[in-house]
ROMI-292851 format. One record per residue (C-alpha): x, y, z. Coordinates in nm, 4 decimals. Layout:
% ROMI-292851
site x X; y Y; z Z
...
% end
This chain:
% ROMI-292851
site x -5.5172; y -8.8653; z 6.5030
site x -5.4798; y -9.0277; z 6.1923
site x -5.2399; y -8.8689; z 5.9168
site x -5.5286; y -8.7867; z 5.6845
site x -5.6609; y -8.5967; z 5.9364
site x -5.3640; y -8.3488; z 5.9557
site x -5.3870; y -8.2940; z 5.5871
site x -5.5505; y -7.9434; z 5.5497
site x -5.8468; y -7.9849; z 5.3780
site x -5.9289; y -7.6105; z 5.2232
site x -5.6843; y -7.3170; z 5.1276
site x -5.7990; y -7.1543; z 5.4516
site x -5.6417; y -7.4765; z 5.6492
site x -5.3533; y -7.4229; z 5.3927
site x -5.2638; y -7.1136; z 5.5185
site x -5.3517; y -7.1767; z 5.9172
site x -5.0768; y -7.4596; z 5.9225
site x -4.8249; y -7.3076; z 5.7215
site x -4.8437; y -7.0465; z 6.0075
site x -4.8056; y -7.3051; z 6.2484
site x -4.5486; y -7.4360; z 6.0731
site x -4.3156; y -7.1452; z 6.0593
site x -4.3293; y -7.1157; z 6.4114
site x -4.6118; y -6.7907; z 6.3623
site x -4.9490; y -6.7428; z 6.5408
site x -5.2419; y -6.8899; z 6.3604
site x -5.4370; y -6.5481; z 6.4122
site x -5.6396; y -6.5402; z 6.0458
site x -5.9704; y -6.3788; z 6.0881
site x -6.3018; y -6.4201; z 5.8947
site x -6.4586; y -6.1148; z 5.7726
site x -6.7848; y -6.1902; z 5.6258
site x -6.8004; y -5.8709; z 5.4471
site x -6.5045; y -5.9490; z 5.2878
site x -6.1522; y -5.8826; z 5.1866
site x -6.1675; y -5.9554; z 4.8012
site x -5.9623; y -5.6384; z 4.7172
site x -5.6976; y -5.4180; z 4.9597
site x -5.9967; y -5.1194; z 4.9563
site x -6.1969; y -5.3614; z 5.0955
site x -5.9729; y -5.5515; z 5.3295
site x -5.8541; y -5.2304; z 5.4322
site x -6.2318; y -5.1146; z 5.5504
site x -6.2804; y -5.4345; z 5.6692
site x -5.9780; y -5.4874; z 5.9060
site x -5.9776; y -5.1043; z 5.9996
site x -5.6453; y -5.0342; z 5.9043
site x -5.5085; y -4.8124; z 5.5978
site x -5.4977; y -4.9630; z 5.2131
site x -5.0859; y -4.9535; z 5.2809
site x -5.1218; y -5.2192; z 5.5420
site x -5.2972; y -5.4801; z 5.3315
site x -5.0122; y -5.7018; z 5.2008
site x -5.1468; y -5.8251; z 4.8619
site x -5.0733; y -6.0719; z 4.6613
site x -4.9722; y -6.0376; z 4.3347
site x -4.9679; y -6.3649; z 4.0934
site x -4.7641; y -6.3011; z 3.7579
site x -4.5961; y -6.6006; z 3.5520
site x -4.2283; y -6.6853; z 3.4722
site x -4.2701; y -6.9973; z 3.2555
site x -4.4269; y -7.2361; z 3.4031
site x -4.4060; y -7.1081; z 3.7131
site x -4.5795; y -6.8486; z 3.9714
site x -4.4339; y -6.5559; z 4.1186
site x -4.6368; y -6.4285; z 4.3986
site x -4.4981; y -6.0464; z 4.4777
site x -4.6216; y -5.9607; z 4.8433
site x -4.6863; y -5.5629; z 4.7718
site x -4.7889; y -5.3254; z 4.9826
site x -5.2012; y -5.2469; z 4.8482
site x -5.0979; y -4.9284; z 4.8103
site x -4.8696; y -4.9941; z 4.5247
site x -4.9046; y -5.1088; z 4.1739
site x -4.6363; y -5.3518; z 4.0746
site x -4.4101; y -5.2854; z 3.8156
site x -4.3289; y -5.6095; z 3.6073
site x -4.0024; y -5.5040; z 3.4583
site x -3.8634; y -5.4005; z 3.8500
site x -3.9579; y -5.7558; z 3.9698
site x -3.8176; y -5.9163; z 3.6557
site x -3.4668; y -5.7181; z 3.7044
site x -3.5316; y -5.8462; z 4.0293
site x -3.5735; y -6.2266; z 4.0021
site x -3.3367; y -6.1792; z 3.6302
site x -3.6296; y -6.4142; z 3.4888
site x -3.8725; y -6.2165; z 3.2628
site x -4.2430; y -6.2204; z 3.4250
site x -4.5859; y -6.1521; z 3.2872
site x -4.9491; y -6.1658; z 3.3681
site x -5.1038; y -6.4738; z 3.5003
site x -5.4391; y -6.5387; z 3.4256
site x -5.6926; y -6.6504; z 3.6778
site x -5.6543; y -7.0308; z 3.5646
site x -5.2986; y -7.0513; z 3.5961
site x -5.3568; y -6.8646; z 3.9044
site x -5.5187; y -7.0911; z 4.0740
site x -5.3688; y -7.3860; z 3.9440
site x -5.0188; y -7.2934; z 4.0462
site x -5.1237; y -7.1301; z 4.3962
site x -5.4333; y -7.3423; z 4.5357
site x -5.5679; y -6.9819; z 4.5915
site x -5.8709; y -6.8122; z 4.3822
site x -5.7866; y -6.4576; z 4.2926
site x -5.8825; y -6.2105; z 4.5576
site x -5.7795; y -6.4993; z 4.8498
site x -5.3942; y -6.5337; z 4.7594
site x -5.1774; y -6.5868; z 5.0565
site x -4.8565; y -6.5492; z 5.0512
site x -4.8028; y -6.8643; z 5.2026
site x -4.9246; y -7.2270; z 5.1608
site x -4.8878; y -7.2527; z 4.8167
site x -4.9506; y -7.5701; z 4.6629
site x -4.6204; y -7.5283; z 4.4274
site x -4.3516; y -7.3333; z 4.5489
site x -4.3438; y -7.0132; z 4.3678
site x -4.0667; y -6.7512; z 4.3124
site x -4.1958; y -6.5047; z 4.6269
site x -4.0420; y -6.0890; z 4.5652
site x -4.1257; y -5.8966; z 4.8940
site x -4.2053; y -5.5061; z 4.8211
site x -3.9842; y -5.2633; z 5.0409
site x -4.2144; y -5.0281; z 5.1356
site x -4.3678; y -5.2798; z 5.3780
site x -4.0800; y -5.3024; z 5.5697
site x -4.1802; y -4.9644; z 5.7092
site x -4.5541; y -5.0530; z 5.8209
site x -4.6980; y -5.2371; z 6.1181
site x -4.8660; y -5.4647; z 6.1545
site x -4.9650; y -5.5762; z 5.7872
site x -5.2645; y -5.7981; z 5.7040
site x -5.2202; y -6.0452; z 5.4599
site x -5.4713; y -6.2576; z 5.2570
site x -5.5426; y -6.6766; z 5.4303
site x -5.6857; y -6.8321; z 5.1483
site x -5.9807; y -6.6971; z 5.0788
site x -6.1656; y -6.3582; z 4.9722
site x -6.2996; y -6.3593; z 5.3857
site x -5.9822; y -6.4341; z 5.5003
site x -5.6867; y -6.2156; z 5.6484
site x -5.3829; y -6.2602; z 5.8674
site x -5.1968; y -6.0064; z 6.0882
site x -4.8487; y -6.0133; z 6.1192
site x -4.5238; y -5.7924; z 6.1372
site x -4.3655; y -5.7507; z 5.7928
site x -4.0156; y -5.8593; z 5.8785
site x -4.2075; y -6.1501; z 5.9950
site x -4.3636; y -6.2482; z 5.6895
site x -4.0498; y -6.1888; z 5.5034
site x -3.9347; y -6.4987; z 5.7257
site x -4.1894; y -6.7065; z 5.6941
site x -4.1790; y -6.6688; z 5.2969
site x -3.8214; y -6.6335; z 5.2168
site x -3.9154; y -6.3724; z 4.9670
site x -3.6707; y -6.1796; z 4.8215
site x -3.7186; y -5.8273; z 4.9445
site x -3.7044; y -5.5566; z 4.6806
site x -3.8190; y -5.2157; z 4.4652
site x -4.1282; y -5.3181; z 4.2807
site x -4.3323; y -4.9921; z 4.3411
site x -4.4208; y -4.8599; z 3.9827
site x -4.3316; y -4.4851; z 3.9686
site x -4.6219; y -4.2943; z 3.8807
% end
């Protein structure tokens, strides 16, 4: 095999061999239907809106932050700026994808072109198995959330906005 050939060519193959990479199943699953938001990667999968780990894209700078939140919960800027003790705001879908390699709706919170800051949300620590976006809006991957905190080195933390 030649070493072009082990370059991933799409932000699905992105995501398979950083899986492979960290040593985790590559277990990502089409859904044709799709998986564009946690309601509908939730019905989808056939699991509960709490169990979709989403991926949230804001901006520090220059750079992304991708907070892996629970799609139950909204994010709450100011918690994951105290957080990271950068200040964050709102990407837009062009930064987006030109810091991540992802589209909106198929973030993964892995296989990132540039290395963003990652922020892990709490509550997920308490919920198995998680599915987690691989690249595209058709995408997902299953996986333990203690796990995926691993495999991202995300710093875990309270990012739940109180309602």
């Amino acid at each position: 095999m030649s070493e072009t050939a082990a370059v991933p060519s799409s932000s699905v193959d992105r995501v398979r061999a950083a899986l492979v990479a960290a040593g985790h199943a590559d277990n990502v699953t089409e859904f044709p239907e799709g998986t564009r938001t946690a309601e509908e990667a939730a019905a989808s999968v056939g699991c509960t809106v709490a169990q979709i780990a989403k991926s949230i894209v804001l901006r520090a700078g220059e750079r992304a932050v991708v907070v892996i939140a629970s799609g139950a919960n909204r994010v709450d800027a100011a918690k994951v700026s105290a957080a990271l003790g950068v200040p964050v705001k709102r990407a837009d879908a062009e930064f987006v994808r030109a810091a991540t390699g992802f589209a909106i709706g198929g973030v993964a919170p892995i296989g990132h072109i540039t290395p963003p800051l990652l922020v892990f949300d709490r509550d997920l620590l308490s919920i198995s198995p998680i599915w987690a976006a691989a690249g595209s809006p058709r995408h997902v991957f299953r996986t333990e959330p203690a796990e995926l905190l691993r495999i991202t080195g995300a710093l875990a933390a309270d990012i739940r906005q109180d309602v």
